[in-house]
C-alpha positions in Angstrom: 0.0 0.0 0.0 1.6 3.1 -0.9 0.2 6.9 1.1 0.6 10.2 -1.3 0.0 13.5 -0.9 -0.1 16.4 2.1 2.1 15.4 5.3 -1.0 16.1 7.1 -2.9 13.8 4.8 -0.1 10.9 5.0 0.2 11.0 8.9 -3.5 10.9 9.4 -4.8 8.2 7.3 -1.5 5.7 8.8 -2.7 6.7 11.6 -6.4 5.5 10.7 -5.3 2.3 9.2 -3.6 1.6 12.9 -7.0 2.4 14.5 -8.7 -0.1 12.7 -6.0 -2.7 13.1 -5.0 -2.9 9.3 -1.5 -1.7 9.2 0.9 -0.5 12.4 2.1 2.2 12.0 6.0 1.1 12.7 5.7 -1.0 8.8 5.8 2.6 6.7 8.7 3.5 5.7 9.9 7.2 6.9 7.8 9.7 5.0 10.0 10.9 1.7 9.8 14.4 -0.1 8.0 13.6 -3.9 8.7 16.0 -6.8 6.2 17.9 -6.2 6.4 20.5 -3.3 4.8 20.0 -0.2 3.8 16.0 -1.3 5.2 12.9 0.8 5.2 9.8 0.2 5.1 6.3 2.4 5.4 2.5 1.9 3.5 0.0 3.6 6.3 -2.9 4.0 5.5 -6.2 5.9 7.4 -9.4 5.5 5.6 -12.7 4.5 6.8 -15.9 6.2 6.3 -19.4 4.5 
């Protein structure tokens, strides 16, 4: 899953998807500056065991 846009924005919905038990918030990656000004990005990354 991949979060785009406004800090704000970013923060707030991985926050959300913690509240509702779908992601925690320590598997996104750091928050990273886009191309365009004043948008972030971050990375849901979880490891699958077999």
């Amino acid at each position: 899953m991949v979060q785009k846009g406004n800090p704000n924005t970013v923060r707030d919905t991985i926050q959300t998807l913690h509240d509702i038990g779908l992601a925690e918030i320590g598997e996104w990656t750091p928050m990273q500056p886009t191309q365009n000004e004043g948008e972030m990005i971050s990375i849901l990354c979880r490891k699958i065991v077999m």
